[in-house]
N, C-alpha and C positions, 0 to 999 in steps of 0.2 A: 375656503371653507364657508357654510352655510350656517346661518342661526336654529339652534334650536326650538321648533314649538310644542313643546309639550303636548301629547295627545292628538298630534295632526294624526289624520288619519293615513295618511300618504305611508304610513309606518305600520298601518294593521297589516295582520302576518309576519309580522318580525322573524327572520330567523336569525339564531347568534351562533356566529363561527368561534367557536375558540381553536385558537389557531395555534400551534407549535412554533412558528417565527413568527419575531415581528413584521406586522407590515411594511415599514420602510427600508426592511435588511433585501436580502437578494430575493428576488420573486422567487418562491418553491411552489409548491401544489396550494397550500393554505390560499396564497396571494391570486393564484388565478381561477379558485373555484369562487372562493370572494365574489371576482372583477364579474366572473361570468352568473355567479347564482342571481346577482343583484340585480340582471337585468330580468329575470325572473320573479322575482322575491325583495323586501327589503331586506337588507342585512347588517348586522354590527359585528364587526370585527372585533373580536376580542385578542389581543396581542399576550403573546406568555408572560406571567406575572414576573417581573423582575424587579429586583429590589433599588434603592434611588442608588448607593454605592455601584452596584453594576453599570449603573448608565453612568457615571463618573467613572470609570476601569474604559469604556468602552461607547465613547460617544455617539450620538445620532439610534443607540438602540432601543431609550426609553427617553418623556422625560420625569422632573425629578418629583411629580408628585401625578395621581393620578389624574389622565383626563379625559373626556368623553366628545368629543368633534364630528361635525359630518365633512366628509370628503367629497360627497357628493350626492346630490337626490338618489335617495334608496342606500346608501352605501356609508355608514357611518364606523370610527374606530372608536374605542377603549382601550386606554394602557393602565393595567394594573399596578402600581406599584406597591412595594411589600417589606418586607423585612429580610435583612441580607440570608444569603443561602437558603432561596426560598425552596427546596427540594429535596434537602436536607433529613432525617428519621426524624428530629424531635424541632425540627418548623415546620414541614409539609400539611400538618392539621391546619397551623395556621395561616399560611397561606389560602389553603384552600377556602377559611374559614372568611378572612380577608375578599380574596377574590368573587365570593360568593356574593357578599355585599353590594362591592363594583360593579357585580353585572346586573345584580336584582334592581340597584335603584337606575343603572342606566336603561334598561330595557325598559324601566314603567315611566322613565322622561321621555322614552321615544312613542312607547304605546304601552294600551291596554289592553291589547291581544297579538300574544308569541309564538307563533305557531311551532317554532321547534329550535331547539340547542341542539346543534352539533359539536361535541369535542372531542379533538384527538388529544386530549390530555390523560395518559394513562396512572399520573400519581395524584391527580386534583377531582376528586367528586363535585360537581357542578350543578346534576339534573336532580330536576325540583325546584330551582336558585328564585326563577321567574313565573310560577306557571306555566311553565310550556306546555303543550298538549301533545308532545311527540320527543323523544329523546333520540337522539342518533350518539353511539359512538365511532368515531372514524378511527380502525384501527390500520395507520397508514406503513405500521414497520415491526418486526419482530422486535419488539421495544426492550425484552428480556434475555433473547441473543445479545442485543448489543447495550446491555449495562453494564460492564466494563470501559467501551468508547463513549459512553456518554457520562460516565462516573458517576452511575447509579449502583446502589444495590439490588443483583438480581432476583432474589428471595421477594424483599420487600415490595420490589417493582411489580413482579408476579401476581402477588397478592391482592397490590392497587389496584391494578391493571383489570384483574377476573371481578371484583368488586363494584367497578366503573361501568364495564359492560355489562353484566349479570344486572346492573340497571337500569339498564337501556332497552328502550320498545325496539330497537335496528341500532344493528352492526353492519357497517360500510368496511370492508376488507381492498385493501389497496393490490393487494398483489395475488394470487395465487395460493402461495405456500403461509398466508398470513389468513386467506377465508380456509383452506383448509383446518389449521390449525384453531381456527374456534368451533367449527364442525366438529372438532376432534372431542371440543367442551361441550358439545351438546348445544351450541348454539347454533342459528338456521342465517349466516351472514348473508348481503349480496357482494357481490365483486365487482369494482368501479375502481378500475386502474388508474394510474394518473395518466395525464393528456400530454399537450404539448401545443404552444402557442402559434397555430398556423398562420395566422397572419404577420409574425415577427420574422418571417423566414421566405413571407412569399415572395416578394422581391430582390432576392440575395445576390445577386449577380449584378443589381445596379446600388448596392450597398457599398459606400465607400471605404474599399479597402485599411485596416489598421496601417499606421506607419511605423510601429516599437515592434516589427517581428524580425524582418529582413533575413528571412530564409529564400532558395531558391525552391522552387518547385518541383516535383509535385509533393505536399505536404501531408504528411500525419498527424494528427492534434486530440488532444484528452480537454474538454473543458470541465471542469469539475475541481471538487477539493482533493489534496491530496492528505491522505491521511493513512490508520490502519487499515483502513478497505481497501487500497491500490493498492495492487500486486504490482510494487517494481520492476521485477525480474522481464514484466513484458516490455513495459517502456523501456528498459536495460537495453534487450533484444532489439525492436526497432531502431533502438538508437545507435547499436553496436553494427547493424548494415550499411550505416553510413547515411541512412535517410531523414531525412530532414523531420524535426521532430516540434511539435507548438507545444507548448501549456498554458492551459490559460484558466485562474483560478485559484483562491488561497492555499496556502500548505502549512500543516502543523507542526509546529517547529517544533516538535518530541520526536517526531517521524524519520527513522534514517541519517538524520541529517550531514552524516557525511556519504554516504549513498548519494543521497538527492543531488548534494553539493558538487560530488565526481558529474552524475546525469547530465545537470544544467550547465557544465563548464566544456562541455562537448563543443566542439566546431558547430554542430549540425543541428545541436538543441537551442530555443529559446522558452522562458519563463517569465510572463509578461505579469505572473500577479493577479489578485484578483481585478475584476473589471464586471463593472453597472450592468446588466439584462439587457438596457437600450443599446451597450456596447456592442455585444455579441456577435451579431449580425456580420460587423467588419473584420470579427477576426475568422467568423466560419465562410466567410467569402475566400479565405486564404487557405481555408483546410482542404482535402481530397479524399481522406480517409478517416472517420470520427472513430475512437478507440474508446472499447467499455475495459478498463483492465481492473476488474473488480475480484478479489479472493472471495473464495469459495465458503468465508464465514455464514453462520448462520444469519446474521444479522443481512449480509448482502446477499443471501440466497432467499432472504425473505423483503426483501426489496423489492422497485420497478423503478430503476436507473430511470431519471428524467431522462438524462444525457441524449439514450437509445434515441427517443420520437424526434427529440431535435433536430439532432445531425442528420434526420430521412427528412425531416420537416423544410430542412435548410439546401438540400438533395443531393448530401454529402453521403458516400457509400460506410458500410459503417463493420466495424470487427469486434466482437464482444467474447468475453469468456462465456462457461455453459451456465446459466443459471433460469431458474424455473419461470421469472418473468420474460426473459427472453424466448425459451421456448413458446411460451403462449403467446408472444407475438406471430409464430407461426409464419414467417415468412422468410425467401431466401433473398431479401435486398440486407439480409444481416449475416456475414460470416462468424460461426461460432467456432472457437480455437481455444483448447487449452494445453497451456503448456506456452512457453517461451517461443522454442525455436517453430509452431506451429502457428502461432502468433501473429511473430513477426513473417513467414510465411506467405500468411494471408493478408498482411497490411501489403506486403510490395508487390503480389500479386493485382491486386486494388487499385495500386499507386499507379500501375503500367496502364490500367485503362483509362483510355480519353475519358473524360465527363460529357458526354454527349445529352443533346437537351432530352431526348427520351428517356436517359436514366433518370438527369435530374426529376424530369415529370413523373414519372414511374414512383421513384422516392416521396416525393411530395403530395402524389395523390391517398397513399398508402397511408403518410402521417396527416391526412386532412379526415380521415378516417377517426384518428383517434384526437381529436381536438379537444381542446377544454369546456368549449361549450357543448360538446356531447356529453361530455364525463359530467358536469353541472348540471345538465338537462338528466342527467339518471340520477342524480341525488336528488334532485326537487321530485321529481317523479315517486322514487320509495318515498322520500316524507308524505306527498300528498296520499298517498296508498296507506298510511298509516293513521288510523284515528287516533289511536294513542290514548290512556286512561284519562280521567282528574289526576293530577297531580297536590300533594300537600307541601305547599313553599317553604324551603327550607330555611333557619336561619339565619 
């Protein structure tokens, strides 16, 4: 990490990401529009405000007071810390209130002109905090679908949520059924799907295979969390063919848990846990067939599964359920199946073909399409497109 100099100019046009995960947790969309706007733009990372208790529950997520760091020329973070249950009906003011502060005085140590806040924070009002000249909010997931699995209030959320953006000079819609749905509100979103890191996947064949799987081939694999989004019944199904089955990534222990427990105790199943981003590589070296097995909730129909671009990225053939982010990828290197025994189907169908270097290439070129330096290169593009009012600095 680099020293702060106040007012260098290496900082004019700041843009500040507030970001829905932390930076040092598993790289998601947040982490790689970051890596990529920055080379663009400068940027400060703003990490979800979390209180000091939670990063004691939960180490390496925050730490216990806040602080402001560059990571690297143009690319700096902020970790807000707050007061326990920061998201909470009667703390959410003050969090926000809190957060507000953190980003005003870090943004005016770094510079004296912001060209723009992006936040996908749908319960924290932000814009205005610094001056910025241009307000984006990134609405990356039907956030009111799924408050329930995030133990929000959906009423509440709803309300934040319309307030936040009704602020906003631009609405970044992550999915489809997500710019739809503020069209619906009368707002004029653009659509910037999430990507997929081509260069972590271009190599994959000389990536040294994981050692903790010890299945035989050819293999099917889910990388991902497993939670109330996974429809079991698929992974059930693939598993109950007899075909050799990977996991790889945390699971919620509310979830099933004797379900799961039966799944993972299979001959043919392994559950390796979660595993680092830089990992990944060696365990989709081992897959043949990437499974989306996502329910039909609204919250995952209002999604764009990272997963999908990976496993083309990585030029594994890939089986998803119907969902509208999928359809808008618009191409047949993705078998869509719903239902179980159609599913599973399609995974052994898949399984039976060689990986021949054409398909891999074929897969790979298709996900070099949707890369994260494009998806960042269309963010910076509508900010610059937007002049954006005076802003009067909040609080």
């Amino acid at each position: 990490m680099t020293l702060i100099r106040p007012g260098s100019r290496q900082w004019d046009g700041l843009i500040v990401l507030c970001a829905v995960n932390s930076y040092d947790g598993f790289k998601m969309a947040d982490w790689h529009v970051a890596e990529h706007l920055s080379r663009l733009a400068p940027v400060l990372y703003v990490d979800p405000p979390t209180s000091a208790a939670g990063s004691v529950r939960h180490p390496g997520t925050a730490p216990p007071n806040p602080r402001l760091r560059v990571l690297r020329p143009g690319l700096a973070r902020l970790t807000p810390v707050v007061q326990p249950f920061p998201s909470r009906r009667g703390t959410a003011g003050i969090t926000a209130s809190l957060t507000r502060g953190y980003v005003r005085r870090a943004a005016a140590r770094l510079s004296g002109q912001i060209r723009a806040v992006i936040s996908g924070w749908p319960q924290y009002p932000v814009f205005g905090t610094c001056g910025e000249e241009v307000r984006a909010y990134w609405a990356r997931d039907d956030f009111v679908g799924g408050a329930a699995l995030l133990g929000l209030n959906s009423k509440l959320l709803d309300a934040r949520e319309r307030r936040v953006a009704a602020a906003a000079d631009l609405v970044v819609a992550a999915s489809p059924v997500v710019a739809d749905t503020w069209r619906s509100r009368g707002l004029d979103p653009i659509l910037v799907p999430y990507g997929t890191d081509v260069d972590a996947y271009r190599d994959i064949e000389q990536a040294p295979p994981a050692t903790d799987v010890g299945l035989p081939g050819p293999v099917a694999g889910f990388v991902g969390r497993i939670n109330e989004r996974t429809d079991l019944c698929l992974l059930e199904a693939v598993a109950a063919r007899g075909q050799s089955l990977l996991l790889v990534g945390p699971k919620d222990p509310a979830f099933e848990p004797r379900r799961f427990e039966a799944l993972r105790r299979r001959h043919n199943v392994r559950w390796v846990g979660p595993k680092p981003f830089d990992a990944l590589p060696g365990y989709l070296r081992l897959i043949d067939v990437g499974l989306v097995p996502y329910t039909g909730s609204p919250f995952n129909r209002g999604s764009f599964p990272l997963k999908t671009l990976e496993y083309l990225a990585a030029g594994r053939a890939v089986v998803a359920t119907d969902l509208p982010a999928i359809r808008w990828l618009s191409t047949d290197l993705i078998r869509i199946a719903a239902g179980p025994v159609p599913f599973a189907d399609q995974v052994g169908c898949l399984l039976a073909e060689p990986r021949t270097p054409a398909l891999l290439a074929g897969r790979q070129a298709f996900a070099a399409g949707h890369g994260w330096a494009l998806r960042a290169a269309e963010i910076h593009a509508a900010i610059a497109g937007r002049p954006g009012p005076a802003l009067t600095v909040q609080p």
